[in-house]
C-alpha positions as a printed Julia matrix, in Angstrom:
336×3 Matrix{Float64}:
 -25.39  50.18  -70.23
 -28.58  49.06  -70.94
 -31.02  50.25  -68.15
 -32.51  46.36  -67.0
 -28.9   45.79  -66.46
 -28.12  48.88  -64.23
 -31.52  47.5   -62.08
 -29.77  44.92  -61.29
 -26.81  46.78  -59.77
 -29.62  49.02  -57.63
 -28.65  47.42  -54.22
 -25.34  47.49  -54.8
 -24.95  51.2   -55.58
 -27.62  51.79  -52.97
 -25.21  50.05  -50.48
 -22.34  52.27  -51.2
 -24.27  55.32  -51.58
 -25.57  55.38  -47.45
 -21.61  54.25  -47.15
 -20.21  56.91  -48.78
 -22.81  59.42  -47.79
 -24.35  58.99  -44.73
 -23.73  58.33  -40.86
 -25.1   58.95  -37.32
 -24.64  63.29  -38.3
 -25.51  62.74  -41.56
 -28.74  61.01  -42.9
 -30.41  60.9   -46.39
 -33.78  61.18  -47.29
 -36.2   58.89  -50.13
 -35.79  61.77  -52.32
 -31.69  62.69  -51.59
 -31.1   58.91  -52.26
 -33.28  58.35  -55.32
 -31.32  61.45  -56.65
 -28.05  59.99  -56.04
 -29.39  56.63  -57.39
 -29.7   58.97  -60.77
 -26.26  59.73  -60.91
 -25.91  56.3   -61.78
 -28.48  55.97  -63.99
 -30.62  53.93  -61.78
 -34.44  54.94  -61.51
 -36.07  54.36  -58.22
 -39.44  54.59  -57.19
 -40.38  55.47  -53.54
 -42.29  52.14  -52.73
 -39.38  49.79  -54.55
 -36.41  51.59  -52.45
 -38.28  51.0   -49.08
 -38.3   47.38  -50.69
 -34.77  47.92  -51.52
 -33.53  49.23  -47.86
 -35.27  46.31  -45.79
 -33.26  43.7   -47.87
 -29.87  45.52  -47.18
 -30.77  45.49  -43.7
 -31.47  41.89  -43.92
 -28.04  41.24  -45.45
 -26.93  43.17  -42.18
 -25.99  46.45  -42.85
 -27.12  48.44  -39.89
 -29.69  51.31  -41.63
 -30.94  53.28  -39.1
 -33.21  56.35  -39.32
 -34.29  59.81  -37.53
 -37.52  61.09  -37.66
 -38.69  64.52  -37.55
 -40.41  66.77  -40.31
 -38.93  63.83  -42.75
 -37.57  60.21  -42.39
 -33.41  60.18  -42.81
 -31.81  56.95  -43.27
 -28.11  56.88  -42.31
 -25.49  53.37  -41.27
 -25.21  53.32  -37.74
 -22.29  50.74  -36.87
 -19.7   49.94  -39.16
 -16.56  47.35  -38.79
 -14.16  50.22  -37.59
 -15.06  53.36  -35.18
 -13.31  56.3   -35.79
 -11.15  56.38  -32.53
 -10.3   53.06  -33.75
  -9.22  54.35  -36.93
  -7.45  57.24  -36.0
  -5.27  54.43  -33.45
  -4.43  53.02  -37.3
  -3.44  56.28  -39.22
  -1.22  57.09  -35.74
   0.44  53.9   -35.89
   0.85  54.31  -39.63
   2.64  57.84  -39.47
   4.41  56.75  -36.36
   6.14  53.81  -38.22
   9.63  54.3   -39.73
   9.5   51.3   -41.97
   6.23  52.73  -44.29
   7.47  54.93  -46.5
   5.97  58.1   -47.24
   4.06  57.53  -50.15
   2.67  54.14  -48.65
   1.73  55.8   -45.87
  -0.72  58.34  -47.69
  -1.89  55.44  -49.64
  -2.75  53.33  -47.05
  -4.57  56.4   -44.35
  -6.77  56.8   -48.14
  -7.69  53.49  -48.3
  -8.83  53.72  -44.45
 -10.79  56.86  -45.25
 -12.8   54.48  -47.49
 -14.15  52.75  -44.13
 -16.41  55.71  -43.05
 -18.57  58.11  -44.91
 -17.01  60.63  -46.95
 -17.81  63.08  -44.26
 -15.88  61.38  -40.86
 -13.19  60.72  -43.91
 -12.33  64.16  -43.53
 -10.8   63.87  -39.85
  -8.99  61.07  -40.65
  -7.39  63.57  -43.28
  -6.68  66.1   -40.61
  -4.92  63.83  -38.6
  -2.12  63.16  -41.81
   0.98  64.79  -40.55
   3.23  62.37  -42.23
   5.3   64.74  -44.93
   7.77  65.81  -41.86
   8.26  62.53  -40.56
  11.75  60.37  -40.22
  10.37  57.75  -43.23
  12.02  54.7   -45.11
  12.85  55.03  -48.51
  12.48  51.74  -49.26
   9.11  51.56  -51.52
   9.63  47.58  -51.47
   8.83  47.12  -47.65
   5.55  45.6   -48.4
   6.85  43.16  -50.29
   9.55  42.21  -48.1
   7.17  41.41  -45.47
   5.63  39.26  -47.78
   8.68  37.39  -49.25
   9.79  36.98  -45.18
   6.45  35.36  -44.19
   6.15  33.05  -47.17
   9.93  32.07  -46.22
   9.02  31.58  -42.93
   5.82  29.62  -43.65
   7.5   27.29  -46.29
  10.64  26.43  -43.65
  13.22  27.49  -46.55
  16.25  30.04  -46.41
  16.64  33.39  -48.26
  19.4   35.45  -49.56
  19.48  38.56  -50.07
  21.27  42.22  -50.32
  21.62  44.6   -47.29
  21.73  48.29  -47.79
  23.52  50.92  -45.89
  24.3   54.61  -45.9
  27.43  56.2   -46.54
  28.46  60.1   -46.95
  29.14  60.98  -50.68
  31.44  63.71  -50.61
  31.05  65.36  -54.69
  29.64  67.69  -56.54
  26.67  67.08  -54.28
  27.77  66.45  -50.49
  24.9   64.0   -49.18
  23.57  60.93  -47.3
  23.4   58.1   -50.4
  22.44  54.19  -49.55
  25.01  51.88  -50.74
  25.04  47.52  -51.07
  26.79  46.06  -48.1
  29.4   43.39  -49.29
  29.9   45.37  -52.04
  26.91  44.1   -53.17
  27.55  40.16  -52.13
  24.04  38.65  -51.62
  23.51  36.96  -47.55
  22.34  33.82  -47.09
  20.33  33.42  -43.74
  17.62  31.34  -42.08
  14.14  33.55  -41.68
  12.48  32.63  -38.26
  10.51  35.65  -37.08
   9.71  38.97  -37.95
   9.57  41.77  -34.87
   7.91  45.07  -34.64
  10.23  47.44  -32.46
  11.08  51.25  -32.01
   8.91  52.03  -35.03
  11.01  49.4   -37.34
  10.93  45.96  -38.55
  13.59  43.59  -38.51
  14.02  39.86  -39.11
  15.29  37.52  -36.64
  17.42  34.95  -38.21
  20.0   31.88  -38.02
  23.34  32.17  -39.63
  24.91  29.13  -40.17
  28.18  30.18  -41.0
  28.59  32.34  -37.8
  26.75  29.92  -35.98
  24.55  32.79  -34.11
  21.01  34.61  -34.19
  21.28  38.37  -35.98
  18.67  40.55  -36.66
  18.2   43.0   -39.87
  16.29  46.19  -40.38
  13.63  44.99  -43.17
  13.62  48.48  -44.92
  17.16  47.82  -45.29
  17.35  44.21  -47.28
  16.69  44.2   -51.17
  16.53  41.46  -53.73
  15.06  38.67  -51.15
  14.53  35.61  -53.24
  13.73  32.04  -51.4
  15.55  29.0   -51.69
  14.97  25.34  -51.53
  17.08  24.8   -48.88
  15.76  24.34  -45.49
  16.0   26.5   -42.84
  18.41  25.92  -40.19
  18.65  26.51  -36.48
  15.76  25.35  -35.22
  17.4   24.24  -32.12
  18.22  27.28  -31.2
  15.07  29.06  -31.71
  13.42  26.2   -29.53
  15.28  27.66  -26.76
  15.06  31.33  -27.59
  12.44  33.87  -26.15
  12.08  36.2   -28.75
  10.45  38.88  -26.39
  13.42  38.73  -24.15
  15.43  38.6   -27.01
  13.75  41.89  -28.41
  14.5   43.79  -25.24
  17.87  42.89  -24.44
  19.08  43.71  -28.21
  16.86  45.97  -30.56
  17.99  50.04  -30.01
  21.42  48.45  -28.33
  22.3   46.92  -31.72
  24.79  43.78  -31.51
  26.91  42.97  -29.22
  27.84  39.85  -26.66
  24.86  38.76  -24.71
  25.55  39.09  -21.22
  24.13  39.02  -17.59
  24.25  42.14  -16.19
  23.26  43.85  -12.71
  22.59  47.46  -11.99
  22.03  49.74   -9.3
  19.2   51.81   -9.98
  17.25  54.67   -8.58
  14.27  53.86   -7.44
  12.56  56.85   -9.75
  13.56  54.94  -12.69
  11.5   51.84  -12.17
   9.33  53.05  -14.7
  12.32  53.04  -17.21
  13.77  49.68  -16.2
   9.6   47.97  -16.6
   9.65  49.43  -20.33
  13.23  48.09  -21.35
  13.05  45.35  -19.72
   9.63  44.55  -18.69
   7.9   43.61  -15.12
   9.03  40.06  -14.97
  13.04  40.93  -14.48
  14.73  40.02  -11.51
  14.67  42.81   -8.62
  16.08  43.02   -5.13
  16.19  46.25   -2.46
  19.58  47.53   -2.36
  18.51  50.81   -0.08
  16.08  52.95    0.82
  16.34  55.0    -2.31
  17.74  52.28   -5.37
  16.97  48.36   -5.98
  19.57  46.2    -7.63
  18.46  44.37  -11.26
  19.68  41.71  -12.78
  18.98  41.69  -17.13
  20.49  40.05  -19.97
  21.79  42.77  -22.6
  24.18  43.21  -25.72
  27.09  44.72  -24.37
  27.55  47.16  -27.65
  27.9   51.09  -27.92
  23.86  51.52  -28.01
  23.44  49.77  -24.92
  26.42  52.31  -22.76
  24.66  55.18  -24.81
  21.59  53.86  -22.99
  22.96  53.77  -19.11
  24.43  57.52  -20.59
  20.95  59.05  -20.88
  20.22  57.87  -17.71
  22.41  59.65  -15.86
  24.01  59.06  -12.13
  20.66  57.11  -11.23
  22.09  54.27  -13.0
  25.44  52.09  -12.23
  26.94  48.59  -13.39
  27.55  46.19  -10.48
  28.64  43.25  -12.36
  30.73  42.21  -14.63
  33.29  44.08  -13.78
  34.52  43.84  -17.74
  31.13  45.19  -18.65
  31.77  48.34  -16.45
  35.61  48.64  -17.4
  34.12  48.98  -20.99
  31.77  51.56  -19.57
  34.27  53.53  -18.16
  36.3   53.23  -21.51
  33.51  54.88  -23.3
  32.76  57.79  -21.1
  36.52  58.34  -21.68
  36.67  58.39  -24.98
  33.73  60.69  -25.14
  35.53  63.56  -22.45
  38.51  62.95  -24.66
  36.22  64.78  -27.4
  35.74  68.09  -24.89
  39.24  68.19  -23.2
  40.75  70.71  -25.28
  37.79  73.17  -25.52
């Protein structure tokens, strides 16, 4: 490239050198950046880079400098911190629905938001190779398809994928098309983050009822021109209440139920349920609640893990059902 041309590139490369190079531990001096100005091919004189420097900090990037046997120049504040980058790669490895290989991709591309040198404890934090991930490289685009569905008021269709054991020449775990493959046709109305997944909350108008499905899990998604439907119901829906009366108790018949709790597990019941629920003292030592839940396997599984701290008052069906599933489970040990 012809060396007027590379001139005119000079603030740009000087930009991302102190970028890429340089930060409150790290500083360059005149002659460390007209070096790395080389490796471009750019020549810079002392007297046209001081030029140079005050119109990037003009254009706002924050140059600062330190002062002792020489002058260093480093950029002071940037658009992210590191603590509030390392807050992003957690949340990336935490979260089920980025697969693997995303994931990597993704904490890179944050890396490129500090110098090269605080880059390298974002890549101490990556722990994500041991993780529980999706497999399902198409997430991103899911999203995307959802929110354009949602944005243009239309319906989808789509497949849903499962798991099922394949019992062969190779025993193992392999995903399989619901419906043997038959495509769903739903209305899109909101997508919710929730115990590290991401599922869609939609209308079905053939079941007349709100279901949810774990994005990861849906292939295929095309949009229709129909319109959505169900918009009365969503009116009167509160998707936060919603979220914590179904997601990690999947399905079920939403009901109004009260419990007995100890009063050490009013931590527990504030982040199922949240602060606003209905409480009332039942005794010195356990306060009765009153939430709206799926009655489903998940949900019993739940009041399990929790022990003798926890009982159903009401409805009586929902803690006949109860009592039917701690059966079944003794059933399991009674010959041993």
């Amino acid at each position: 490239m012809a060396r007027g041309s590379m001139q005119k590139q000079k603030l740009l490369y000087l930009q991302k050198i102190l970028l890429e190079k340089t930060d409150e531990k790290h500083g360059l001096t005149t002659t460390e950046i007209i070096a790395e100005l080389q490796k471009y091919g750019i020549s810079s004189e002392r007297k046209s880079l001081y030029d140079d420097l005050k119109v990037l900090e003009q254009f706002g990037l924050d140059i600062c400098r330190t002062r002792s046997n020489t002058t260093r120049y480093y950029v002071g504040s940037r658009e992210f911190e590191i603590p509030e980058l390392k807050l992003l790669v957690d949340s990336i490895q935490s979260s089920k629905f980025i697969t693997h290989k995303k994931s990597i991709a993704l904490i890179k591309k944050l890396e490129g938001l500090v110098s090269e040198h605080n880059g390298k404890q974002l890549q101490r934090e990556v722990i994500v190779s041991n993780r529980v991930k999706t497999v399902n490289e198409k997430i991103y685009y899911n999203v995307d398809d959802l929110h354009n569905a949602i944005n243009n008021d239309v319906q989808i269709t789509f497949k849903y994928l499962g798991w099922e054991v394949n019992f062969g020449s190779t025993d193992k775990i392999v995903r399989r098309e619901r419906r043997d493959g038959a495509l769903y046709r739903t209305s899109p109305w909101a997508l919710v983050w929730d115990d590290e997944n991401y599922y869609l909350v939609a209308f079905d108008e053939n079941d007349d009822m709100i279901k949810h499905y774990r994005v990861d899990k849906m292939d295929c998604i095309e949009l229709t021109d129909e319109k959505r439907k169900g918009s009365d119901v969503f009116k009167k829906l509160n998707i936060a209440r919603y979220t914590n009366s179904v997601f990690s108790m999947f399905g079920g018949t939403e009901t109004d139920v009260a419990l007995s709790v100890d009063n050490s597990l009013v931590g527990v019941i504030a982040d199922r349920f949240g602060t606003d629920v209905f409480i009332s003292k039942e005794s010195e030592t356990s306060f009765r609640v009153d939430v709206k839940v799926m009655l489903s396997p998940q949900f019993y599984a739940w009041l399990f893990g929790l022990g003798d701290k926890v009982k159903i008052l009401s409805p009586a069906s929902a803690a006949e059902k109860y009592k039917e599933y701690l059966s079944k489970i003794l059933k399991l040990y009674a010959k041993q």
